[in-house]
N, C-alpha and C positions, 0 to 999 in steps of 0.2 A: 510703771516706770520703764523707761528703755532702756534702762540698764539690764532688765530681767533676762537677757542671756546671759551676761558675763557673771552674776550673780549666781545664775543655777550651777551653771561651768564652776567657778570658784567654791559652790555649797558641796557638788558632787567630788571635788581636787581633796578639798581638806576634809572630808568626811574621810574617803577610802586611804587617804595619808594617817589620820589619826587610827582608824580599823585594823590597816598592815604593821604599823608601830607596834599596838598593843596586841597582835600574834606572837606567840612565844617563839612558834620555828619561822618567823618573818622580820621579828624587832630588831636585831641583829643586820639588818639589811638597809631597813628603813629609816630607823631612828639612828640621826646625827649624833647625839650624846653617846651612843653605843659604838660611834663608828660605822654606822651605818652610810651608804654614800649613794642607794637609790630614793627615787622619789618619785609620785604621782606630778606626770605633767599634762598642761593641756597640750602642747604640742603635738603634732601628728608623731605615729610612729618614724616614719622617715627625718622629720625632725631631730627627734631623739635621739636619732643614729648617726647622723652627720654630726651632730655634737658630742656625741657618745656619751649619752646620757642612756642610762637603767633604770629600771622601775616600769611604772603604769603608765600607758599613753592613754590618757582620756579626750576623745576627739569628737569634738561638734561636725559631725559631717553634715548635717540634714535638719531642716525648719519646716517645717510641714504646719498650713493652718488647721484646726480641729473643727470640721466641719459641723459635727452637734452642738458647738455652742455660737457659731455665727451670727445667730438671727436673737441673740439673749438682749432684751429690750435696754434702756438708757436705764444707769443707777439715779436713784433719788440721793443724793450729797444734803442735802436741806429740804426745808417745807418747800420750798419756793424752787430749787435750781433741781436740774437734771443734765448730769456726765456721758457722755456720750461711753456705751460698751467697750472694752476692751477687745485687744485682736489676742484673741485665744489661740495658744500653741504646743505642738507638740517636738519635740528636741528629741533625735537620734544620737546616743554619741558611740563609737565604736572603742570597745575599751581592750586593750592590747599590750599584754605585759612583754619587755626589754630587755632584753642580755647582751651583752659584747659576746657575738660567737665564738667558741673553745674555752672560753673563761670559766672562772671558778665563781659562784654556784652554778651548774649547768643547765642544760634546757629545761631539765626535769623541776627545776625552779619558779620555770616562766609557768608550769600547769600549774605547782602551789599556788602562786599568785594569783592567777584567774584561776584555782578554786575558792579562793579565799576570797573575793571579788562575788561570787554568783554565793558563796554561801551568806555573806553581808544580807545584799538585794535580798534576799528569798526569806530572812530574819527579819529586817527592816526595810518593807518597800514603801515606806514612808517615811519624809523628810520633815521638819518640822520643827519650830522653838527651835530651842538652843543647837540644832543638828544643821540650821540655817548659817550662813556667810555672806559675804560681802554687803547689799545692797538691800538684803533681806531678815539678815538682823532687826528685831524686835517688831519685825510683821506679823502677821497670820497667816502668812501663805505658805500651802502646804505642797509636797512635790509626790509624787509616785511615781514611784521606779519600777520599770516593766522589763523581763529578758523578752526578746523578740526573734522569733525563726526568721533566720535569712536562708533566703535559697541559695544553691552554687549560682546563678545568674547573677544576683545582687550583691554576693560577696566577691564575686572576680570584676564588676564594676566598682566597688569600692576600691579595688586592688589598683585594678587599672587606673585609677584617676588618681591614686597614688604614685605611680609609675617605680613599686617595685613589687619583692618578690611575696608571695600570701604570708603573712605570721597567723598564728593559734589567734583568735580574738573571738567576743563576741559582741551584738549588738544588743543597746539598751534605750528604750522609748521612754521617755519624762514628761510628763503633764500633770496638770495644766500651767503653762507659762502664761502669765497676760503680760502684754504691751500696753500699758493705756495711753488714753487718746491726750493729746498735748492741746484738744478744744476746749475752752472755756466751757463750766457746766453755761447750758443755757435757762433761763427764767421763764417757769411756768405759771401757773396758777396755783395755787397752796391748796393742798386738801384738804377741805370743812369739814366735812361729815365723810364716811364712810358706809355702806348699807347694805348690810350682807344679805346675798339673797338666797333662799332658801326654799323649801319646798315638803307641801306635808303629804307622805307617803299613805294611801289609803291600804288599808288589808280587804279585800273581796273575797267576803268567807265561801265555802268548797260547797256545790249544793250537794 
């Protein structure tokens, strides 16, 4: 489907929204019914902050194709038809907890948060059934979530293309995303027979 970014986006928003809710020294924060008035957005961090929004900035920076599965032959859909392979992906998103600077919870807050965040992932780095959202509801498509080392290079590029100041975040890799192909399966020939082929191992006793 092509929806399968804003899908993954929206499975990883309300996953880590529901996990901060039901923290005992976090629920307080996040959860509405408590008074709580931050939230998991995708908005970039600077977003967040022009609008003076709090909480998790979960951010799609980076689409990267997954090279080991590029070459994965056509699916068989029927006897007869074959779907052209999906474009396999992998999803960076820089995940970066929000505070209104001098306010009350203070800094020491935003490390709760992203510890609570990398303790999740490192408990459940699988996504799946009912842990799924948007577009992915009632599929079988499963997601893993990976923490990933950034160097100081790569993280003061992410900065800079932000154009502001560095916050605490870390980065996290999601695969396998497919895109599928919006071609028509094409019509082949139906498989008759099938004929496994095989081979008889001889032993060459020891003289």
């Amino acid at each position: 489907m092509h929806t399968a970014l804003r899908a993954t986006s929206e499975t990883l928003r309300l996953f880590l929204q529901a996990q901060l809710e039901a923290a005992p020294d976090l629920k307080t924060l996040f959860d509405a019914s408590l008074g709580g008035t931050m939230a998991v957005s995708l908005a970039t961090p600077e977003e967040m902050a022009d609008a003076t929004l709090t909480g998790l900035s979960v951010w799609l920076y980076r689409v990267v194709r997954d090279e080991d599965r590029l070459n994965d032959p056509p699916r068989r859909v029927s006897r007869d038809q074959l779907r052209p392979p999906p474009l396999p992906l992998r999803l960076h998103y820089l995940i970066t907890p929000i505070n209104t600077p001098g306010s009350s919870p203070g800094a020491g807050t935003e490390q709760v948060i992203l510890g609570k965040v990398l303790q999740v992932f490192h408990d459940q780095p699988r996504l799946a059934g009912s842990d799924l959202s948007d577009d992915f509801v009632g599929t079988e498509v499963e997601l893993r979530v990976r923490l990933e080392t950034m160097s100081l290079e790569e993280i003061t590029r992410v900065w800079d293309a932000l154009e502001g100041s560095y916050q605490l975040s870390v980065s996290y890799e999601v695969t396998i995303v497919d895109i599928d192909s919006a071609l028509q399966p094409e019509r082949v020939a139906p498989v008759v027979t099938a004929t496994p082929e095989y081979m008889v191992r001889a032993e060459v006793p020891t003289p």
